[in-house]
C-alpha positions as CSV (number, residue, x, y, z in Angstrom):
1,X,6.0,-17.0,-17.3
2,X,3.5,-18.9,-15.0
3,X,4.8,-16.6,-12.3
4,X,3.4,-14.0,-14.3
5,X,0.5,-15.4,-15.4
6,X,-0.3,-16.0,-12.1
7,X,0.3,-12.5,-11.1
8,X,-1.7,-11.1,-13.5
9,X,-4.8,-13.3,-12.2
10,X,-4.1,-11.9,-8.4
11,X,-4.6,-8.6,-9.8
12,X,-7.5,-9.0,-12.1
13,X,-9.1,-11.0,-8.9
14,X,-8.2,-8.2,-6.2
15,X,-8.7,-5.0,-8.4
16,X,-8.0,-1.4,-6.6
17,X,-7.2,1.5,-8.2
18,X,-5.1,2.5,-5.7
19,X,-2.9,-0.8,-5.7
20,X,-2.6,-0.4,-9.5
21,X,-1.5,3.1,-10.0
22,X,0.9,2.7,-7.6
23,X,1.9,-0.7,-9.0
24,X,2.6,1.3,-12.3
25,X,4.4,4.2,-10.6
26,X,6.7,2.2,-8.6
27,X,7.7,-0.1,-11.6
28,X,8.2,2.9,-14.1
29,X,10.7,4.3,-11.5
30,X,12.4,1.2,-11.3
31,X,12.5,0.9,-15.0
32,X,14.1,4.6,-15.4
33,X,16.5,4.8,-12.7
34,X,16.9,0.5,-11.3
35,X,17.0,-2.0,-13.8
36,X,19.3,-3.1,-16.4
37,X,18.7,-2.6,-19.7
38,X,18.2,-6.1,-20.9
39,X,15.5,-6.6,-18.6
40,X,13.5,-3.2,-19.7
41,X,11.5,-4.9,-22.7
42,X,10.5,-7.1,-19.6
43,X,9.2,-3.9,-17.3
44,X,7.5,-2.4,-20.3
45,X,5.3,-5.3,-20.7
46,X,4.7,-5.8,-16.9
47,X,3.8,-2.2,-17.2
48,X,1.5,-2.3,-19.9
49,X,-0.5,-5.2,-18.6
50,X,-1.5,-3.5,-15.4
51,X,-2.4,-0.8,-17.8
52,X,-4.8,-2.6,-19.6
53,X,-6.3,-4.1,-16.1
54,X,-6.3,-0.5,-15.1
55,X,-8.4,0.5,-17.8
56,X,-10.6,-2.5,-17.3
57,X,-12.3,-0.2,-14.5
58,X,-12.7,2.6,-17.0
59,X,-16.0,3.9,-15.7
60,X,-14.7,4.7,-12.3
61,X,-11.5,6.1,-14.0
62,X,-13.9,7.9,-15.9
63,X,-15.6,9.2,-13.0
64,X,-12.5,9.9,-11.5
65,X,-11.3,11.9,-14.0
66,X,-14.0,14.0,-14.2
67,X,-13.8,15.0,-10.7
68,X,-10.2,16.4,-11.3
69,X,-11.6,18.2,-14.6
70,X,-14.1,20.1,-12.5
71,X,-11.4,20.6,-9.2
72,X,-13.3,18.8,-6.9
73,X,-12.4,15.5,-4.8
74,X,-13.9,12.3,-4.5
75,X,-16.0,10.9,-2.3
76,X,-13.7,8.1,-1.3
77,X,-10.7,11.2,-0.9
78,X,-13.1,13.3,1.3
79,X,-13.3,10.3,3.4
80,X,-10.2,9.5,3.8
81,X,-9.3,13.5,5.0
82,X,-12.2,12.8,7.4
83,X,-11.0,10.1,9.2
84,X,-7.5,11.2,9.2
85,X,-8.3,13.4,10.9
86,X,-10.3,11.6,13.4
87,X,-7.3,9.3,13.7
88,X,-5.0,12.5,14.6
89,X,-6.9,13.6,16.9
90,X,-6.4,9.8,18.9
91,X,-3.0,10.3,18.3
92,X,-2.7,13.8,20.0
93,X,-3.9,12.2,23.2
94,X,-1.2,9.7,23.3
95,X,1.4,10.3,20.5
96,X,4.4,8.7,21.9
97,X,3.1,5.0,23.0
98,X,-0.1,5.1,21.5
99,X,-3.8,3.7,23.3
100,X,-2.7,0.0,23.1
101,X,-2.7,-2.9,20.6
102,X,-5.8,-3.4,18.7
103,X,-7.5,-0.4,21.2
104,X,-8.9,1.2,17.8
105,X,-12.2,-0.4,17.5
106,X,-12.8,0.7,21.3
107,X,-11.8,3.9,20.7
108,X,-14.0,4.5,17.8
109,X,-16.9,4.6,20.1
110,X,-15.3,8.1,22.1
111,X,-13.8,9.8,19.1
112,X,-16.1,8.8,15.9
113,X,-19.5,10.7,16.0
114,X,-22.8,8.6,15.9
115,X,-23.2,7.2,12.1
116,X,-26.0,9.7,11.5
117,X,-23.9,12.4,12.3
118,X,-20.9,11.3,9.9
119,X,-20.4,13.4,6.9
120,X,-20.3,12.3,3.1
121,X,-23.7,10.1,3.8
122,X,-21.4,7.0,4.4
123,X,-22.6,4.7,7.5
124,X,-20.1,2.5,7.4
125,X,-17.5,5.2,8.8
126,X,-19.2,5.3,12.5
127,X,-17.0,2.2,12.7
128,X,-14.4,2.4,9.8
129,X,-10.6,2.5,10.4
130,X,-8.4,5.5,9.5
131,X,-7.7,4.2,5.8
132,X,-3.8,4.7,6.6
133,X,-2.2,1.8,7.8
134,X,0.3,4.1,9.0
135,X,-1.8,6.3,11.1
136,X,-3.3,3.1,12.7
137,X,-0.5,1.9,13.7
138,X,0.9,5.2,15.8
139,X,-2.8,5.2,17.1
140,X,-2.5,1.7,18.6
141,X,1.5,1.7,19.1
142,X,2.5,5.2,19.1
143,X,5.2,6.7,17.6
144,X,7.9,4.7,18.9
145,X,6.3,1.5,17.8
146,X,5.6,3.1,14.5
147,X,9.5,4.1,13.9
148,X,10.0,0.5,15.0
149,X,7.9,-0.4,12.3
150,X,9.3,1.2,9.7
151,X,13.0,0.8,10.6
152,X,12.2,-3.0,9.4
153,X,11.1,-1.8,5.8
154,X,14.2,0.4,5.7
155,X,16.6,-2.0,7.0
156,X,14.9,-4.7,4.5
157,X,15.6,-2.6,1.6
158,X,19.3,-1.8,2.4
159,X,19.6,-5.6,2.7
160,X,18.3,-6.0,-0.3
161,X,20.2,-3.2,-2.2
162,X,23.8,-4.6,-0.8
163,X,22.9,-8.2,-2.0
164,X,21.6,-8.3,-5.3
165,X,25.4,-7.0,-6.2
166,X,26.1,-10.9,-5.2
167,X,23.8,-12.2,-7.4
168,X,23.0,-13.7,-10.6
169,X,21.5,-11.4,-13.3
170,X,18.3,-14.0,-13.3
171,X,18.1,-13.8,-9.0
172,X,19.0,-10.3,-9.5
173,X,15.9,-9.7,-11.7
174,X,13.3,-11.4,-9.7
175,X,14.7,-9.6,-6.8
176,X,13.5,-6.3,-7.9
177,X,10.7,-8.0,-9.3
178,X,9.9,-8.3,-5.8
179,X,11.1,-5.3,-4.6
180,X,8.4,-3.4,-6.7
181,X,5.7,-5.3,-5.2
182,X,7.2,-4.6,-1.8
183,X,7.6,-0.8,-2.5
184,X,4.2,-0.8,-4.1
185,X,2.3,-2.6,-1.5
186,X,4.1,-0.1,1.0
187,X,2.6,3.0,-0.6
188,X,-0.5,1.9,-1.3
189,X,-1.2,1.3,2.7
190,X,-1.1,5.3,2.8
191,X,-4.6,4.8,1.7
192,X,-5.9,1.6,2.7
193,X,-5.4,-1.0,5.6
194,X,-3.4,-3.9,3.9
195,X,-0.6,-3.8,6.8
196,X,-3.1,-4.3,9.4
197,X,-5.4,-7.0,7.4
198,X,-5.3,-10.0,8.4
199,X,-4.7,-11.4,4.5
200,X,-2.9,-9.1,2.7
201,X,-0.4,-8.5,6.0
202,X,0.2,-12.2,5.8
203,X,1.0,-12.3,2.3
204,X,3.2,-9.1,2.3
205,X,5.3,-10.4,5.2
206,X,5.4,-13.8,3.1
207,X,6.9,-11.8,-0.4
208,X,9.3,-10.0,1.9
209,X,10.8,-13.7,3.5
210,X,10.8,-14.9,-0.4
211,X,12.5,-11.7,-1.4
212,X,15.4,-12.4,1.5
213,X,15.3,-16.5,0.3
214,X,16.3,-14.9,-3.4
215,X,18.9,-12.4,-1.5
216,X,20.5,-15.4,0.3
217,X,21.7,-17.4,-3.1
């Protein structure tokens, strides 16, 4: 319970739409096709309480939803195209080893445009990264570091699925507990740069070491 209530404050604290709906996506799936049934009543409530902090931004839901009513994107989406593909046009020049670690700053100056000349009226793009932690990452590292990358996530989640057989219905359920946040967290860096923050990278790698602790019982 106080690992939940505690939950629930991180999320009302660091509100993003993107981090909830995925939140609510991944843990529905879980629900359906994952989880045992006794621990259902559990993922319906977990459920329902990030849908009730997802409706506490109801004026930019409402906004949102009006721009899917009248078939036309966002803002914050039309951004995101736009520097995606900035970033692919980085990773055309060197796809396979990438421009070097933490080169992406310096190369904003060659690729971006001059901030008056950014579309969408935002500024803050001259100097923005790609809003895919992904695509930063094959930018600075290329695509073998990139594979490299992502081979830990799947090897991770193999482990994980081959020892929570081993474990005890309580460690089993606050594995996948933590295996939605993992899965979530993973998804929502499609469009936004929590692997390569500073914060939210240190706390992700920090969930996935508690998430083998659990495994190792």
């Amino acid at each position: 319970m106080a690992i939940g209530g505690m939950t629930g404050v991180v999320f009302f604290t660091t509100f993003t739409r993107n981090t909830m709906a995925w939140l609510s996506v991944v843990s529905a799936l879980f629900l359906i096709f994952g989880t045992a049934s006794t621990h259902r009543r559990k993922i319906f409530v977990v459920i329902g309480f990030i849908g009730v902090l997802f409706l506490a931004g109801l004026p930019v839901m409402t906004k949102t939803f009006e721009s899917i009513s009248h078939k036309r994107l966002s803002t914050a989406v039309l951004e995101r195209i736009y520097l995606w593909k900035i970033a692919k046009e980085m990773i055309v020049d060197k796809p396979i080893l990438g421009h070097g670690l933490n080169s992406h700053s310096e190369l904003s100056k060659t690729y971006y445009p001059q901030s008056e000349e950014m579309l969408y009226g935002s500024a803050y793009l001259h100097r923005a990264y790609p809003h895919n932690s992904y695509l930063k990452i094959w930018v600075e590292i290329g695509l073998v570091g990139l594979l490299l990358y992502i081979f830990i996530f799947v090897r991770t989640a193999l482990y994980f699925f081959i020892r929570r057989h081993d474990l005890s219905p309580d460690d089993r359920w606050k594995l996948t507990l933590i295996s939605v946040g993992i899965l979530a967290f993973l998804i929502s860096s499609t469009f936004a740069d929590f692997l390569i923050s500073y914060q939210t990278r240190s706390a992700f790698w920090t969930i996935i070491a508690v998430g083998i602790l659990y495994s190792l019982k």
